[in-house]
N, C-alpha and C positions, 0 to 999 in steps of 0.2 A: 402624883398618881398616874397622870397620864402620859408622861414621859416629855411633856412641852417645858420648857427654860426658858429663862427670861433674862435679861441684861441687867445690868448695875442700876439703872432707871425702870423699871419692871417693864420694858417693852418685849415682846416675845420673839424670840431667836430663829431664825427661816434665814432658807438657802436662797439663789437668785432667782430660785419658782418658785419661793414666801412658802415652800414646806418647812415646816419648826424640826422641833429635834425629834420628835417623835411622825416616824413616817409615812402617816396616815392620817397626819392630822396639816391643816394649812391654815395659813394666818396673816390677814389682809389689813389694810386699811389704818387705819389709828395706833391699835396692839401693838404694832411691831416695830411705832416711833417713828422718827422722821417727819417730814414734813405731812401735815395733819389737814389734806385739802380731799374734797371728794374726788376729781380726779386723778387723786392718787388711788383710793380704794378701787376707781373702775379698775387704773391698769393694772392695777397687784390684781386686779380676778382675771385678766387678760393673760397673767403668766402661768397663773392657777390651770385658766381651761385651757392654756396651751398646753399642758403637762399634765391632765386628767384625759381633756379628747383630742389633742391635736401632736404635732410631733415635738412637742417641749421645748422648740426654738426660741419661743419669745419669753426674753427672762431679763431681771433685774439690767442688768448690763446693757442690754439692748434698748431702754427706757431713755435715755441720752439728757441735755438740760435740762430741769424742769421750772418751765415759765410758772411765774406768781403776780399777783396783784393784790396794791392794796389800793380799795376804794375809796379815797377821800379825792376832794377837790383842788386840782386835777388828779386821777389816777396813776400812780404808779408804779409800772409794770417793770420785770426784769428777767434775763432770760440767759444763760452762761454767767463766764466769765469776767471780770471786771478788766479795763485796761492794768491794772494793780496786779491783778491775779494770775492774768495772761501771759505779763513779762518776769514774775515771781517762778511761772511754770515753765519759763526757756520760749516764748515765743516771742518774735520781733514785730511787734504791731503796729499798726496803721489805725486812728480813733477820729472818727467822725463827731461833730456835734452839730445838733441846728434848735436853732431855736423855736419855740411854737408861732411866736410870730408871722414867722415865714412861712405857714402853713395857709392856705388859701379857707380850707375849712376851719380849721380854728378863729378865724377872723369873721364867717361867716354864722358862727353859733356865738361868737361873742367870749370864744375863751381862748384869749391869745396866749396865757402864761405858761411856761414851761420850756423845757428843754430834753433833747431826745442824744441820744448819744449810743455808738457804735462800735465794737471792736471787732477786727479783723486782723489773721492774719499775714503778713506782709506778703510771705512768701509762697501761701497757696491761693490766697483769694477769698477763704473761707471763713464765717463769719464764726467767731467765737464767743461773743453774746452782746447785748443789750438792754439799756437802760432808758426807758421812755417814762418822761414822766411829762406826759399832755392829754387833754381829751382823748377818748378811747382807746387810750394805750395799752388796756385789756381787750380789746380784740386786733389791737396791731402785732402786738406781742406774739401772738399766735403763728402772723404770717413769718415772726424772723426764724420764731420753732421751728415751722416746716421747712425753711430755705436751710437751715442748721442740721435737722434730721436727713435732710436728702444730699445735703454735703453738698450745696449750690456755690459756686460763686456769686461773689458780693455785686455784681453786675449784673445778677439776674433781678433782684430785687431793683438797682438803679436803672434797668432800661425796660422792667416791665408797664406794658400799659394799665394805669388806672384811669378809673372813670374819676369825674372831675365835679363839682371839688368832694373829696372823701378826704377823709385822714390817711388813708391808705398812700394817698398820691406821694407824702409826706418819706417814702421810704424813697422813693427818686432821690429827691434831696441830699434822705441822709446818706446817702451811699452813694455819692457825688465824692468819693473821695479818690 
């Protein structure tokens, strides 16, 4: 009736500003399928009030990796790419790993397990995603997203100063490649 369509899974059909098929109507968050986190539903309202009050720039596409965590002990966070995925998609890669071990704070909370791991590209520097699986690897996660979204070099993250000991320091390391 009201002109909204839905896919073969009933999720609801929207363009890369999450308008459906009927043009006055928009459709955020869970509906429309895909990955079912509430930070998805903020930025699907992000593209919405870009394209109701703002100049409709920000849209599906512009949303780039979207980091995930699952909370068991330790965390395991993931953010692009895999090294699998990366050289499947023509890129020639460079893959860090380090172990939790080697993390000063991890040693100092008493959770030395896990393993953090890295992929970049060879030829621009740029990191194409990550796979952390150590104590708070849901908010390390975060910072590979922004060095990703801002299209950093993988140098920025290995020569920035962290305070000590954080997990954060931990990203020196990995990107010690």
């Amino acid at each position: 009736m009201a002109g909204v369509q839905t896919n073969e899974r009933g999720g609801i059909i929207t363009d890369d500003t999450r308008t459906t098929t009927a043009p006055h109507i928009f459709a955020m968050g869970d509906v429309v399928g895909g990955l079912q986190f509430t930070y998805i539903s903020l930025d699907d309202y992000r593209m919405v009030r870009s394209k109701v009050l703002g100049d409709g720039s920000y849209t599906l596409d512009k949303r780039g990796a979207v980091p995930y965590s699952v909370f068991m002990n330790p965390p395991f966070s993931r953010v692009g790419m895999s090294e699998e995925e990366a050289a499947k998609a023509g890129y020639k890669v460079k893959t860090a790993r380090l172990e939790a071990t080697a993390i000063p704070k991890a040693l100092v909370v008493g959770q030395p397990d896990g393993l953090l791991k890295a992929v970049v590209d060879a030829g621009t520097g740029k990191i194409l995603g990550a796979h952390l699986f150590c104590e708070e690897s849901h908010e390390l996660i975060n910072l590979v997203k922004l060095a990703m979204d801002a299209g950093l070099h993988y140098t920025t993250l290995r020569d920035m100063i962290f305070t000590h000991p954080t997990m954060g320091e931990a990203l020196n390391d990995l990107f010690n490649i």
